[in-house]
N, C-alpha and C positions, 0 to 999 in steps of 0.2 A: 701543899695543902689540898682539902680536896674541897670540889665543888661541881654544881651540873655540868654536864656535857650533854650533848645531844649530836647522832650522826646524820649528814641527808640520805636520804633511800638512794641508791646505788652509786654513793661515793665510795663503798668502803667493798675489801677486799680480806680473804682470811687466808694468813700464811701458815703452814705446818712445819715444821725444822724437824728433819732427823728422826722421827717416829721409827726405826728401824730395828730388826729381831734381836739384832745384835744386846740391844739396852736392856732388856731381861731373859737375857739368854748365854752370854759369853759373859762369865765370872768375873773375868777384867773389865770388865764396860759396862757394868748395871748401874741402873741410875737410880736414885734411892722415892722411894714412892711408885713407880713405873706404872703400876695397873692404876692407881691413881690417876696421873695423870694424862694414862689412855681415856679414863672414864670420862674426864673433865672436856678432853679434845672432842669424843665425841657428840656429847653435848655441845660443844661449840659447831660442829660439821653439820647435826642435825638444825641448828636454830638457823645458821648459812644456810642450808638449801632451805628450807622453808620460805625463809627471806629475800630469796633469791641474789643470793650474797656470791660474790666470786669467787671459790675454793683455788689454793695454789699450794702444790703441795712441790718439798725437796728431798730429795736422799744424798750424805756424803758415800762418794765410790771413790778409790783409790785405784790407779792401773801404774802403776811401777814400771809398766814393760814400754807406756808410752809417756812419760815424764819422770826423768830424775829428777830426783828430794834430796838432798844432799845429809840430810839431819833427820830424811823421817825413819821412824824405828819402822824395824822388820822382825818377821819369825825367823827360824833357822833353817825355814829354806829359801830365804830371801823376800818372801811377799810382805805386802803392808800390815804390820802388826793389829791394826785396824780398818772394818771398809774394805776388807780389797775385793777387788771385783769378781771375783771367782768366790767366795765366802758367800753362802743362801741366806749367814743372819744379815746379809746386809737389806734383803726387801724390809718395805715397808709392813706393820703389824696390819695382819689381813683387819681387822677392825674399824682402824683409821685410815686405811689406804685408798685413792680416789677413785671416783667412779666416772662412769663415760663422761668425755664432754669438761672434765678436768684437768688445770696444767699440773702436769710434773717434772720435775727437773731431778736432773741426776746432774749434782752439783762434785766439783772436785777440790774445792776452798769451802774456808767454815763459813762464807756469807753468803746465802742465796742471792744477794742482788752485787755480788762480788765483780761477777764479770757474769758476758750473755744479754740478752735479751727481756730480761723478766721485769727490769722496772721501767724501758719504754713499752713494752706490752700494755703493764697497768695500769701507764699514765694515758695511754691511748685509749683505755677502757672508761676512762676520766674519774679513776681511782684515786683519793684523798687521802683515803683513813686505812690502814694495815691493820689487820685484828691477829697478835702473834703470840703462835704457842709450839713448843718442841724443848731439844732438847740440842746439846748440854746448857746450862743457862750462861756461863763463865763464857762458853766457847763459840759455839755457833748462834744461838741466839743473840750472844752480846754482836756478834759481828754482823747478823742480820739486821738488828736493831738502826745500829751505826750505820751501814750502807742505804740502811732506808730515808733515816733522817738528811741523810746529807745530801741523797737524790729528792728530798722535798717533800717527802709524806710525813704524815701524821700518826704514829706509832700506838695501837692502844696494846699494850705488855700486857699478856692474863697469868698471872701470877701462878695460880695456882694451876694452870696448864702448863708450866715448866719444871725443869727438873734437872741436877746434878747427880752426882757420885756420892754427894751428903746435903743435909739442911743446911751446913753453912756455908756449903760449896754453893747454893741455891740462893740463899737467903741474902749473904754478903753482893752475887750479883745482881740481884733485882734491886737493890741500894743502889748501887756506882750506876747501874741504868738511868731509875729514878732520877740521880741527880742531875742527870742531862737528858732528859729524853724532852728537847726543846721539844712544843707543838702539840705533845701526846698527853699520853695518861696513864697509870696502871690501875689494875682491875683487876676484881675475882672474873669466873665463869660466870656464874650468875649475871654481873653487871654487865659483862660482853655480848651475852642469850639477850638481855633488855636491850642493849641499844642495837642490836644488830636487828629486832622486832620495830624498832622505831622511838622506843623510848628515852626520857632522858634520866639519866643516874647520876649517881655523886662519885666522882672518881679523882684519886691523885693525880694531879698536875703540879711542877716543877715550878717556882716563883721563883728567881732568881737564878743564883748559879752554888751548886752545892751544899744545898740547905742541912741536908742529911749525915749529920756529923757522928758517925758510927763507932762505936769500940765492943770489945767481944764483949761486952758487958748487957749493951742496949742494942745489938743489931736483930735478935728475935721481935722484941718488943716494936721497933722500925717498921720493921714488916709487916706485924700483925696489924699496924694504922695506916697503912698504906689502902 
């Protein structure tokens, strides 16, 4: 259901997932919307430093030559089909990418706060609230998400700053989020720009446990009241 939220001035923290060349660049890995939802991130980056908000940004890299994957696909000359470290699409889109004075992580798991240092950092910054946007939304977001929560933060998902391979690839995840995102909220852009200014807005919050009882029928229309 939704209803106010309001965040306090420097509890909160803005995560970026995966922003990299790769997702409108390499045919197999484009994510549907992409300039999209570069547009939205960056509205979200500008309203953060205005507000003097924490930017934390991640890239997945894959290095094959210092850990075997047993299962992970490869090209045919053996490197990671995806990410791999040697591949230029794997930077960050110069647009959204950080600027001095911001963390970045060059992460090797689909969770930013998987393994590493990244969420005693921002509990030490006396970080509450994650403001999270990237991509794929199934895959590393959802696993961002879940790492966050379970280390004790307050997730607010911007919706429409995320992104899959398709709308239902997208749409269907931000549901199964929604349905557990104990603590948080989701949100357009827009409402994440307001609260991250200090305002309060009306944002989806989770009552119970699995309110959101979806079939291909009604999962667009889910989303669009979210």
């Amino acid at each position: 259901m939704k209803g106010p939220i309001s965040i306090k001035r420097g509890t909160v923290a803005a995560v970026f997932v995966d922003l990299q060349e790769e997702h409108r660049q390499d045919k197999r890995y484009l994510v549907e919307g992409f300039a999209d939802i570069l547009a939205n991130v960056q509205r979200l980056q500008a309203a953060a430093r205005a507000n003097d908000v924490l930017l934390y940004h991640s890239a997945y890299i894959v290095d094959l030559t210092r850990e075997a994957r047993r299962f992970h696909p490869v090209d045919a000359n053996g490197r990671s089909a995806f990410s791999d470290k040697d591949d230029p699409l794997t930077a960050i889109c110069p647009e959204v990418a950080p600027v001095a004075g911001e963390m970045m992580l060059v992460k090797t798991e689909a969770s930013a706060f998987g393994a590493g240092p990244a969420a005693g950092r921002l509990k030490a910054e006396g970080i509450e609230w994650l403001v999270v946007a990237g991509v794929w939304t199934e895959a590393c977001i959802d696993a961002t998400v879940r790492d966050a929560v379970s280390s004790g933060f307050r997730v607010l998902l911007v919706k429409d700053a995320c992104g899959s391979g398709s709308t239902a690839m997208h749409q269907t995840a931000i549901l199964n989020l929604a349905n557990r995102l104990y603590g948080g909220a989701v949100t357009t852009t827009d409402g994440a720009c307001r609260l991250m200014a200090g305002e309060t807005v009306d944002a989806w919050q989770v009552v119970g446990s699995v309110p959101l009882r979806f079939t291909y029928e009604n999962a667009a229309r889910l989303y669009d009241e979210l």
